[in-house]
PDB file with one MODEL, atoms N, CA, C and O in Angstrom:
MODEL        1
ATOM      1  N   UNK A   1     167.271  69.691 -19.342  1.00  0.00           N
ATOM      2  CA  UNK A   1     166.871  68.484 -20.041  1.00  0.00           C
ATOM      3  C   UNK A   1     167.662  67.306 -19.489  1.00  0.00           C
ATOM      4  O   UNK A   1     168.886  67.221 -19.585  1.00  0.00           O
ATOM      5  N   UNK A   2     166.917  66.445 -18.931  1.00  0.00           N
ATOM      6  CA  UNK A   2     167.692  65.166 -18.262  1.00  0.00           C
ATOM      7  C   UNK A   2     167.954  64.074 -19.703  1.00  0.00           C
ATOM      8  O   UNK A   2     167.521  64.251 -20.842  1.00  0.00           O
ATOM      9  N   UNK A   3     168.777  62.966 -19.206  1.00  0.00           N
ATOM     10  CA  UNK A   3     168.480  61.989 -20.349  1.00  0.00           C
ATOM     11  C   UNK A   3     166.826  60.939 -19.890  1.00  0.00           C
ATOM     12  O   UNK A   3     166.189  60.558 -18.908  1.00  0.00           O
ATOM     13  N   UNK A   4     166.815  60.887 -21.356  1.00  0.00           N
ATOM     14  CA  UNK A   4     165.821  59.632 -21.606  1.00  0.00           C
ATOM     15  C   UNK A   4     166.118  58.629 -22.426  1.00  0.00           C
ATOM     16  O   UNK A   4     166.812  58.690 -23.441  1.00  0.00           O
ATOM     17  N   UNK A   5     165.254  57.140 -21.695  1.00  0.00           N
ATOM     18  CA  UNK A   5     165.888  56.254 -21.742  1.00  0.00           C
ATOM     19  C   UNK A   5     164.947  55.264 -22.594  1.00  0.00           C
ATOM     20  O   UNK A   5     163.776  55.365 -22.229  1.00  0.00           O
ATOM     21  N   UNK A   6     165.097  54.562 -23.378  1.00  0.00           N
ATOM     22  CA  UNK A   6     164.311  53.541 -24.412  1.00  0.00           C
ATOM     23  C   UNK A   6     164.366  52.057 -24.238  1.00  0.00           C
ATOM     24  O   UNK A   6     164.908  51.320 -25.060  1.00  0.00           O
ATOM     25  N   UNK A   7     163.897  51.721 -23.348  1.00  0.00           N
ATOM     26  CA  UNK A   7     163.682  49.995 -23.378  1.00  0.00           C
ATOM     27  C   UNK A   7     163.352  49.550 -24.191  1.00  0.00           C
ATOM     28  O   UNK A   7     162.152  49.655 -23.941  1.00  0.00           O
ATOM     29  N   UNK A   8     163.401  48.855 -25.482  1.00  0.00           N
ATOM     30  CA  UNK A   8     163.145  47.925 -26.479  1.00  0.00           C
ATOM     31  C   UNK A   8     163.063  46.120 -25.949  1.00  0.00           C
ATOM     32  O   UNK A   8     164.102  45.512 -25.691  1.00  0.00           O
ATOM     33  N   UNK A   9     162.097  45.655 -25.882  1.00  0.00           N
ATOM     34  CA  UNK A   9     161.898  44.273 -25.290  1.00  0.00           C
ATOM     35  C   UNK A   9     161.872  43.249 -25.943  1.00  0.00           C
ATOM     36  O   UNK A   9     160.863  43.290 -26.647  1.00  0.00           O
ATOM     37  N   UNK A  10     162.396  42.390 -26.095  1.00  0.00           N
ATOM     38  CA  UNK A  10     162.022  41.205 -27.376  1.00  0.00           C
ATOM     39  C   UNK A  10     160.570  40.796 -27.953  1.00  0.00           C
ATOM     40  O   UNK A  10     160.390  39.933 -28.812  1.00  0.00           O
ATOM     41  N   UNK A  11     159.728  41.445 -27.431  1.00  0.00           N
ATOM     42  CA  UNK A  11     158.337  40.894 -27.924  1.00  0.00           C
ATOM     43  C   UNK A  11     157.777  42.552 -28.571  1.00  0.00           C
ATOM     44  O   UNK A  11     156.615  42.951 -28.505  1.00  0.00           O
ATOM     45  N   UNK A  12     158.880  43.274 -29.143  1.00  0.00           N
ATOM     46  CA  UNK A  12     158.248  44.311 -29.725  1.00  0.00           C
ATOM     47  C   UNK A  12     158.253  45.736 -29.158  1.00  0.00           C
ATOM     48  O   UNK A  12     158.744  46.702 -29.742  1.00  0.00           O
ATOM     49  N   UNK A  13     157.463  45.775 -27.568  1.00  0.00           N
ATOM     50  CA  UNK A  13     157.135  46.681 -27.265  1.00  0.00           C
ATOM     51  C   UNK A  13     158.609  47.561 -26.374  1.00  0.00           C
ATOM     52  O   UNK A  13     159.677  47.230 -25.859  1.00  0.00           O
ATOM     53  N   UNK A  14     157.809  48.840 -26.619  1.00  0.00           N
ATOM     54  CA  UNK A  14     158.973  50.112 -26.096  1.00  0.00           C
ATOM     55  C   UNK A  14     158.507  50.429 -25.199  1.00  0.00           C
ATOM     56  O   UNK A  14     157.288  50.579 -25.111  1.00  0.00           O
ATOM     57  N   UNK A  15     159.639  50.711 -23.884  1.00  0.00           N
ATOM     58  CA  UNK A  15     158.926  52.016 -22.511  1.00  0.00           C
ATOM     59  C   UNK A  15     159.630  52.937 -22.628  1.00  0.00           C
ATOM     60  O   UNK A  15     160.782  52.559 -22.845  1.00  0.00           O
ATOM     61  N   UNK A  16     159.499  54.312 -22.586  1.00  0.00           N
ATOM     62  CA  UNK A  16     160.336  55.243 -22.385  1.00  0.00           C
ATOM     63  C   UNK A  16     160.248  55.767 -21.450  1.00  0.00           C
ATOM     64  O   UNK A  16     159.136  55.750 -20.922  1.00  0.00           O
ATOM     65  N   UNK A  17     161.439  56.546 -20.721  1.00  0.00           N
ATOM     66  CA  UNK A  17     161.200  56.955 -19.574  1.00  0.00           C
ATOM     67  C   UNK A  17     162.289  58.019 -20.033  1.00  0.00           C
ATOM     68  O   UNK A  17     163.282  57.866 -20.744  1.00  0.00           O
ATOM     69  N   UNK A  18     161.653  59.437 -19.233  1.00  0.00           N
ATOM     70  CA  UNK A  18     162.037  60.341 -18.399  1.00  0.00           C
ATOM     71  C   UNK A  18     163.199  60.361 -17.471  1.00  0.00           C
ATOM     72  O   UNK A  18     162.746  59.999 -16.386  1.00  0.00           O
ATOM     73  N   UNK A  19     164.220  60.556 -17.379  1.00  0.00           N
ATOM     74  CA  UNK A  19     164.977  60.842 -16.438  1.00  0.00           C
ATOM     75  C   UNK A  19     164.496  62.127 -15.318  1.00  0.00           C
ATOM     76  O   UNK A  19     164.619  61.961 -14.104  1.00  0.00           O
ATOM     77  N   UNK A  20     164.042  63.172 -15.799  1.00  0.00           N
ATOM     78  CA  UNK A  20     163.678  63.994 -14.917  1.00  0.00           C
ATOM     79  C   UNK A  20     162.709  63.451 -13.765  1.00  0.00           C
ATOM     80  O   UNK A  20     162.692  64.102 -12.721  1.00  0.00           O
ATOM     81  N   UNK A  21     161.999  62.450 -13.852  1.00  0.00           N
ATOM     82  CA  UNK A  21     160.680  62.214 -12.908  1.00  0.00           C
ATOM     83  C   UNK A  21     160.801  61.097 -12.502  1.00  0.00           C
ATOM     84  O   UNK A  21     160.085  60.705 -11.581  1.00  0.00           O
ATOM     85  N   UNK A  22     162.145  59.943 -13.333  1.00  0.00           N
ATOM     86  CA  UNK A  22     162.228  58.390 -12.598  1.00  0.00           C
ATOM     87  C   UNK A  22     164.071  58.250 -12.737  1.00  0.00           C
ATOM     88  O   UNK A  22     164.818  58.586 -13.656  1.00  0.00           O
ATOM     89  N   UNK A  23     164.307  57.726 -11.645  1.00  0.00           N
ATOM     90  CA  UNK A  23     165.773  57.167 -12.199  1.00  0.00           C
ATOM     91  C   UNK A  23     165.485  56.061 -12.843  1.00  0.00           C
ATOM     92  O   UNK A  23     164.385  55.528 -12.986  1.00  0.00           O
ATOM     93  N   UNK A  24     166.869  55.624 -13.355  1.00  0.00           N
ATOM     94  CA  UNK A  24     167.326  54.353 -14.202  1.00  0.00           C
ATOM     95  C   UNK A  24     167.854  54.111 -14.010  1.00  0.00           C
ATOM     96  O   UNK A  24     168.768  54.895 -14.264  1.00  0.00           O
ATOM     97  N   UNK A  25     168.359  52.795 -13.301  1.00  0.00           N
ATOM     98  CA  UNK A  25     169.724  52.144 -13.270  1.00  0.00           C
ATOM     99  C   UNK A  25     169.778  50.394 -14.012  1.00  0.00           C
ATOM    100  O   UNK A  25     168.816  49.632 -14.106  1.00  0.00           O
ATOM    101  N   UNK A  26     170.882  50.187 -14.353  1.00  0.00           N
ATOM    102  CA  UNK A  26     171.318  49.173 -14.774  1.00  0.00           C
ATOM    103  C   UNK A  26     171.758  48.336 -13.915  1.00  0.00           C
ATOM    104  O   UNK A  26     172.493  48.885 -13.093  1.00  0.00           O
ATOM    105  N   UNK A  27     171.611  47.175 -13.749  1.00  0.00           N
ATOM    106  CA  UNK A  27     172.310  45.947 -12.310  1.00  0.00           C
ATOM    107  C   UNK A  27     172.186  44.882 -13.463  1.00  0.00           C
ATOM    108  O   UNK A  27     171.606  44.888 -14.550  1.00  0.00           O
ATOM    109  N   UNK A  28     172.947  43.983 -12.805  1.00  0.00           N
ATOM    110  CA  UNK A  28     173.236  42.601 -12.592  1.00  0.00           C
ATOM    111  C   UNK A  28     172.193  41.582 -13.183  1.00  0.00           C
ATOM    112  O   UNK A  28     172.357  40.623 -13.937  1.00  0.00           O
ATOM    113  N   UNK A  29     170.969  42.149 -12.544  1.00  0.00           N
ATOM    114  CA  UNK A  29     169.788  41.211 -12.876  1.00  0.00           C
ATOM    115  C   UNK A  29     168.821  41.806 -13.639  1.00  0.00           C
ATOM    116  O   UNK A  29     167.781  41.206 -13.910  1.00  0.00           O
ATOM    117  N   UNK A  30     169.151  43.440 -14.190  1.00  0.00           N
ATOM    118  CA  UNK A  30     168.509  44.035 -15.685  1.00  0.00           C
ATOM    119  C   UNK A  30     168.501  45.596 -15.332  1.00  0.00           C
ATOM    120  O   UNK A  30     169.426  46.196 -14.785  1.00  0.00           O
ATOM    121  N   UNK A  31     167.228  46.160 -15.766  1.00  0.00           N
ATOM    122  CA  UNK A  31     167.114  47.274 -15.603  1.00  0.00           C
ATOM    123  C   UNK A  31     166.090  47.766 -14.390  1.00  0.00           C
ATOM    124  O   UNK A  31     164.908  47.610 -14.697  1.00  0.00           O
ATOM    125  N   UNK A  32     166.285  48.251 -13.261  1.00  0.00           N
ATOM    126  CA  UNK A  32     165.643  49.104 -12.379  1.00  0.00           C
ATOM    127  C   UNK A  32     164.936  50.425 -12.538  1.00  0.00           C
ATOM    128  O   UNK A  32     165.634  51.438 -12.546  1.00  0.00           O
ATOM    129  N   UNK A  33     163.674  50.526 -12.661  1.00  0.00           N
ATOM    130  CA  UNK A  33     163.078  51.814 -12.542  1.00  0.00           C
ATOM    131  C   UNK A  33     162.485  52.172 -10.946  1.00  0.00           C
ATOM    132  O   UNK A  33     161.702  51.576 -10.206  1.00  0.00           O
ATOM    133  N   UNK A  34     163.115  53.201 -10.839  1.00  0.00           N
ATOM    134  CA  UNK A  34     162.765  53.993  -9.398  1.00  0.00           C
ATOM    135  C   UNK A  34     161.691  55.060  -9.882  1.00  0.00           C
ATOM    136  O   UNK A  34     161.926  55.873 -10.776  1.00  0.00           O
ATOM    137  N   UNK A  35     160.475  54.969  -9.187  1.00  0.00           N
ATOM    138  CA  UNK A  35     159.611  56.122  -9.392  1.00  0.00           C
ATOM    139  C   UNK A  35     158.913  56.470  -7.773  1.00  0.00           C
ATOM    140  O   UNK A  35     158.618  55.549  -7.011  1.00  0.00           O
ATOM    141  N   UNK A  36     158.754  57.643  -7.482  1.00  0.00           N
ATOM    142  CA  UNK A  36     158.279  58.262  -6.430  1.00  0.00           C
ATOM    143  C   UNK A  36     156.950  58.712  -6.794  1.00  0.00           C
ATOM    144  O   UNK A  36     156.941  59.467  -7.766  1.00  0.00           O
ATOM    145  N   UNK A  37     155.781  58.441  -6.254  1.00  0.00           N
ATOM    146  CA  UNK A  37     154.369  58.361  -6.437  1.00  0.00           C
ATOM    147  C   UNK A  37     154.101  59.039  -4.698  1.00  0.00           C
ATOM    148  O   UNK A  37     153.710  58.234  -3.853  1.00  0.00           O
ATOM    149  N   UNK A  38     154.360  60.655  -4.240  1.00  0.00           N
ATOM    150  CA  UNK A  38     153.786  60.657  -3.475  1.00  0.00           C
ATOM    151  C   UNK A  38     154.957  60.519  -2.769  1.00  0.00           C
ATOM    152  O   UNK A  38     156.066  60.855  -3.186  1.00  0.00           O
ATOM    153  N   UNK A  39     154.588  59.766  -1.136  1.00  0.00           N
ATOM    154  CA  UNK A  39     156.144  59.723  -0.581  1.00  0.00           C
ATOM    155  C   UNK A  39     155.903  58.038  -0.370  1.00  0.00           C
ATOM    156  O   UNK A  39     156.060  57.427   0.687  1.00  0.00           O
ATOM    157  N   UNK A  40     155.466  57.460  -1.714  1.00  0.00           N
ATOM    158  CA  UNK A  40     155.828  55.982  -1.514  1.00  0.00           C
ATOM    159  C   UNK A  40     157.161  56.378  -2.962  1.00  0.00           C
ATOM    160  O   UNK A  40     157.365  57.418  -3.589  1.00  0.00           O
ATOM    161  N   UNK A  41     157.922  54.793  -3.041  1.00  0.00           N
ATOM    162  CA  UNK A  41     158.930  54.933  -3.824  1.00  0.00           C
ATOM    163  C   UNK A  41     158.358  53.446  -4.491  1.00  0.00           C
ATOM    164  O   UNK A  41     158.068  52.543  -3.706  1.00  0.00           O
ATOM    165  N   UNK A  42     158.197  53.214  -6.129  1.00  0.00           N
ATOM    166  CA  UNK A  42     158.248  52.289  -6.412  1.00  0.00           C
ATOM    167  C   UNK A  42     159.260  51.823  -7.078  1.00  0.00           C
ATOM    168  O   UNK A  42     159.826  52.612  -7.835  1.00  0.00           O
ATOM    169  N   UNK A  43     159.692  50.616  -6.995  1.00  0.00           N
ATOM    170  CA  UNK A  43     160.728  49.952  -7.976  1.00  0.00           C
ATOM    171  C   UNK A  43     160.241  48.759  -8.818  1.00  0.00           C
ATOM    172  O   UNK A  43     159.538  47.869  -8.340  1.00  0.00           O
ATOM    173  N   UNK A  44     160.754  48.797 -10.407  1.00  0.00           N
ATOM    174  CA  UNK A  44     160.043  47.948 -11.035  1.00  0.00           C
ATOM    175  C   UNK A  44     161.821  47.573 -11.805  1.00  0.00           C
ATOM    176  O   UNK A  44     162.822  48.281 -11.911  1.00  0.00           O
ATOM    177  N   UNK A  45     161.494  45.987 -12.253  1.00  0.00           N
ATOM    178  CA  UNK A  45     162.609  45.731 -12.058  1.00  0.00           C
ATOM    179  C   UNK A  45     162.193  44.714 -13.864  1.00  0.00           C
ATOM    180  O   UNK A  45     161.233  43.970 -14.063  1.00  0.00           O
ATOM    181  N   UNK A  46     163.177  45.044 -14.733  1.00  0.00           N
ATOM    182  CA  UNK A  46     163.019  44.067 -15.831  1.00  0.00           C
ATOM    183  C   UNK A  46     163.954  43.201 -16.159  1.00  0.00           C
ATOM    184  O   UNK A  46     164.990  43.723 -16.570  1.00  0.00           O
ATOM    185  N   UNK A  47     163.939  42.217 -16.121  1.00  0.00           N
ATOM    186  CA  UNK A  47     165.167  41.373 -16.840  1.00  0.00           C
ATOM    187  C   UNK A  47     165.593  41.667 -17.927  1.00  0.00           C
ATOM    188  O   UNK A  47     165.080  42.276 -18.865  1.00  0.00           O
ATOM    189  N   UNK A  48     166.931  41.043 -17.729  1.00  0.00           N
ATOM    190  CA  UNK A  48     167.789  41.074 -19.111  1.00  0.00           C
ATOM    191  C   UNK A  48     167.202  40.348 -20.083  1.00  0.00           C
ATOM    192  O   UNK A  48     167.399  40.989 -21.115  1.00  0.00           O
ATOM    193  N   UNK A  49     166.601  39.385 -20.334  1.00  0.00           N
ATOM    194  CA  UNK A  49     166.429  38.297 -20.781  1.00  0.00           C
ATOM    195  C   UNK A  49     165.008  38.939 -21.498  1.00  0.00           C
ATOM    196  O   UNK A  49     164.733  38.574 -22.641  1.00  0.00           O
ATOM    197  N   UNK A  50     164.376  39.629 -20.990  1.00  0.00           N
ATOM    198  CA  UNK A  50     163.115  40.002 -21.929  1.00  0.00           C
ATOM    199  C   UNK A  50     163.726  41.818 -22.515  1.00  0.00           C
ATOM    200  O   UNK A  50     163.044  42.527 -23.255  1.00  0.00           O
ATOM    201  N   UNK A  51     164.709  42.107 -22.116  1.00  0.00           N
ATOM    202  CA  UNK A  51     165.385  43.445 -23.076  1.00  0.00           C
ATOM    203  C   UNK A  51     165.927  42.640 -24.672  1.00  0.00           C
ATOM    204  O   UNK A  51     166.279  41.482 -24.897  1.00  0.00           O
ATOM    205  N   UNK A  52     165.779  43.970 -25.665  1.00  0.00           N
ATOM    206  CA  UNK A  52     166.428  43.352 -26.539  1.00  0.00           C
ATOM    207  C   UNK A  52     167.744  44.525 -26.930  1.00  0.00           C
ATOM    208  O   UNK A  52     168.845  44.353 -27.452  1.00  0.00           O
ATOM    209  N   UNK A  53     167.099  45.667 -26.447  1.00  0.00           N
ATOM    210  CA  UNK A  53     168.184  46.852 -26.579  1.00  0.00           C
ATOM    211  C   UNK A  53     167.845  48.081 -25.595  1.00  0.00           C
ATOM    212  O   UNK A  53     166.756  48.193 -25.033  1.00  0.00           O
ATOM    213  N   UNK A  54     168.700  48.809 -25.482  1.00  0.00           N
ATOM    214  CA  UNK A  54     168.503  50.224 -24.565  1.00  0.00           C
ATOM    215  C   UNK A  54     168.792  51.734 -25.272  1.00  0.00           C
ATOM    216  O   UNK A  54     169.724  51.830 -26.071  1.00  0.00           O
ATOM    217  N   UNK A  55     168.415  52.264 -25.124  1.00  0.00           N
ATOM    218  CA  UNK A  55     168.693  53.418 -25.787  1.00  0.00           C
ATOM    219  C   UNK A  55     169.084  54.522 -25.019  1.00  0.00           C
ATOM    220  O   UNK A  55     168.413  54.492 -23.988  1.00  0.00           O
ATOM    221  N   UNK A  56     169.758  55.376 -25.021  1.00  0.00           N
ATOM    222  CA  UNK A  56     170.174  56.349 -24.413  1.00  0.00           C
ATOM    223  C   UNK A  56     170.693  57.617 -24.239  1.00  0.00           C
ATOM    224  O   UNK A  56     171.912  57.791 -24.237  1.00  0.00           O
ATOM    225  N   UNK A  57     169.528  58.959 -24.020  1.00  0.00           N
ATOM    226  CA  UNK A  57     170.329  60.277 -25.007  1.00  0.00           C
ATOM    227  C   UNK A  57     169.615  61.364 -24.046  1.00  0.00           C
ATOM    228  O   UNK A  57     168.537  61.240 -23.466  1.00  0.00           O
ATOM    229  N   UNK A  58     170.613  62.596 -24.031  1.00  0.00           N
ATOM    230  CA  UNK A  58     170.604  63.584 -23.078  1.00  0.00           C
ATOM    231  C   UNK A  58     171.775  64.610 -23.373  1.00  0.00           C
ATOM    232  O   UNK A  58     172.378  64.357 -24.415  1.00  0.00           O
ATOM    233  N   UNK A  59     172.083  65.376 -22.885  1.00  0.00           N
ATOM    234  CA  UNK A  59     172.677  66.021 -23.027  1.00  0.00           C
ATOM    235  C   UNK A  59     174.400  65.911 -22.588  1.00  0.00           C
ATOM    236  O   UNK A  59     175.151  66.861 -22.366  1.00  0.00           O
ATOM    237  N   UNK A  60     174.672  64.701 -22.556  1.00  0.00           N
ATOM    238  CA  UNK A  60     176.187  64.820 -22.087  1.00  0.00           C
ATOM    239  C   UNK A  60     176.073  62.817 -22.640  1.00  0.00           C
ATOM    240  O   UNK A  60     177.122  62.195 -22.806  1.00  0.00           O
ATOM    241  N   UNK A  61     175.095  62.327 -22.781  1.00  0.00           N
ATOM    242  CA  UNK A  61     175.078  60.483 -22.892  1.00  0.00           C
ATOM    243  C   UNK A  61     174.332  60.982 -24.298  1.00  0.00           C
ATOM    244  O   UNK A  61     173.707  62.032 -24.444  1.00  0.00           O
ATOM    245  N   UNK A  62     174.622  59.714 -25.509  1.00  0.00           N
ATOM    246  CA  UNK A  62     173.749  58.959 -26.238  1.00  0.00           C
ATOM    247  C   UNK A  62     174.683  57.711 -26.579  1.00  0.00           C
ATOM    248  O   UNK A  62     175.683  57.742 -27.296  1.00  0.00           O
ATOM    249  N   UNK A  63     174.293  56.901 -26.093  1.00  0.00           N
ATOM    250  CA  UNK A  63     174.218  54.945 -26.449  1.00  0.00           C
ATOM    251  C   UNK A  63     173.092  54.267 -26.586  1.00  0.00           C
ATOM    252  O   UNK A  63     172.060  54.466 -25.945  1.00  0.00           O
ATOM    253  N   UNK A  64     173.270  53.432 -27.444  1.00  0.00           N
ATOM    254  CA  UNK A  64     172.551  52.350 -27.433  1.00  0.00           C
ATOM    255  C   UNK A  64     173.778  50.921 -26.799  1.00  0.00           C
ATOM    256  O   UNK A  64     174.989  50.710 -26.862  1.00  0.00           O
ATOM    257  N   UNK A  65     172.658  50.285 -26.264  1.00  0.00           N
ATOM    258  CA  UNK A  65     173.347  49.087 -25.708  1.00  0.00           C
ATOM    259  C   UNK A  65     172.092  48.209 -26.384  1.00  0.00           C
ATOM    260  O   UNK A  65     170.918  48.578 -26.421  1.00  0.00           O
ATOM    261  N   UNK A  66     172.661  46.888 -26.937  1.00  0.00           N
ATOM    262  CA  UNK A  66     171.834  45.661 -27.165  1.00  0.00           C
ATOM    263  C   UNK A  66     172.481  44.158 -26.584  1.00  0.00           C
ATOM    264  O   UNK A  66     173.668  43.918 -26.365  1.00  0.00           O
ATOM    265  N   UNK A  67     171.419  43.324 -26.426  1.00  0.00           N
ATOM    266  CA  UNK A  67     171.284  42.378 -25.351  1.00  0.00           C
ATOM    267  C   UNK A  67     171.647  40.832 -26.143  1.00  0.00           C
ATOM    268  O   UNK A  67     171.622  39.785 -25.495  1.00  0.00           O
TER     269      UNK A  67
ENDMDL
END
């Protein structure tokens, strides 16, 4: 069981993601999703500024972080 991760956005809506099938990373300029579709790699990239909180739980992590 990988962790999964809860984007909460200021206008309401939630993404959740999978750790097993996408990374997640956190930067500077928000949150990065890495997904592999095949042997292309996509990256989708959200600002801080439209997060309102993060969620975070797995088997060794659970945090929430808010913005």
């Amino acid at each position: 069981m990988g962790v999964k991760t809860e984007i909460h956005f200021v206008n309401g809506e939630i993404l959740a993601v999978d750790e097993d099938e996408t990374r997640v990373k956190m930067t500077e300029h928000g949150i990065e999703i890495l997904e592999h579709e095949g042997d292309d790699e996509i990256k989708i990239l959200f600002p801080w500024t439209r997060i309102d909180k993060v969620q975070q739980r797995g088997p060794s992590i659970g945090a929430i972080y808010h913005y």
